[in-house]
C-alpha positions in Angstrom: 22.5 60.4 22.4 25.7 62.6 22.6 28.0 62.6 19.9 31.1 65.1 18.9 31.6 66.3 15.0 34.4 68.1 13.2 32.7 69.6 10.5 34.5 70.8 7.5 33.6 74.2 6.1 35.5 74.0 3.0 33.1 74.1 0.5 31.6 77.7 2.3 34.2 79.7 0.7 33.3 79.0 -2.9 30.0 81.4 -2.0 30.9 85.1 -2.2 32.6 86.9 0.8 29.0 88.4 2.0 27.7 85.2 1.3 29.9 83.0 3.2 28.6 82.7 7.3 24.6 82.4 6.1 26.1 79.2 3.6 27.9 77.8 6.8 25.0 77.5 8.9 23.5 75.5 6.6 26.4 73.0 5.5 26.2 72.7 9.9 22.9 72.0 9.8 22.8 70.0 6.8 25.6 67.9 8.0 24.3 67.5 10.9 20.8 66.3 9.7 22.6 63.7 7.6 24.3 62.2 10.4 22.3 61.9 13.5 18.9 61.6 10.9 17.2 64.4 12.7 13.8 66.1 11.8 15.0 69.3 12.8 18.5 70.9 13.5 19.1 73.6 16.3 22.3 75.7 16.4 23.2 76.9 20.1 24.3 80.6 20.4 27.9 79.8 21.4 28.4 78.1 17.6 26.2 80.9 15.9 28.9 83.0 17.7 31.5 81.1 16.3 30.7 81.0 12.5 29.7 85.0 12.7 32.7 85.9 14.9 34.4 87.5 11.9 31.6 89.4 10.1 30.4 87.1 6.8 33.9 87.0 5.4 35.6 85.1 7.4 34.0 82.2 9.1 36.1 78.9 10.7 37.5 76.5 8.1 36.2 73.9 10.7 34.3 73.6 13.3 34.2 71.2 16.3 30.8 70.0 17.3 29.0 68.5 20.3 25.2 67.0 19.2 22.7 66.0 21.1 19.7 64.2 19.7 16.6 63.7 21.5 13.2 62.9 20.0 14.0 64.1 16.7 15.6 67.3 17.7 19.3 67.5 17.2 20.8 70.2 19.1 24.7 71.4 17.9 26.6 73.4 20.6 30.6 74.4 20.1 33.4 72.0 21.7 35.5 74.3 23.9 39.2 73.1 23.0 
């Protein structure tokens, strides 16, 4: 199953600034868990990129998401706009 996400970082920048790319990874793959009801979540390089594009301090307030599920595994790749 394919499906696309916009995910909302919002709540990563009440973490401190060094703080704040390590606690988006996890809202990601939290998020992304909850939704497709995954066992386990992989994040694809191009998104890693993404969210650590700007050191820790800065990561996207959003992000656009393209899942694929198979078998358990969900695997979250970024949507090239």
């Amino acid at each position: 199953m394919e499906r696309i996400y916009t995910i909302p970082l919002r709540e990563v920048f009440d973490a401190p600034r060094p703080r704040r790319a390590n606690k988006a990874v996890k809202v990601i793959r939290e998020y992304v868990a909850k939704h497709t009801k995954a066992e386990t979540v992989k994040i694809d390089a191009s998104l890693n990129e993404a969210v650590w594009e700007h050191s820790r301090e800065k990561p996207p307030r959003k992000v656009k998401v393209k899942v694929v599920t198979e078998e358990g595994v969900a695997v979250a790749s970024l949507v090239e706009e």
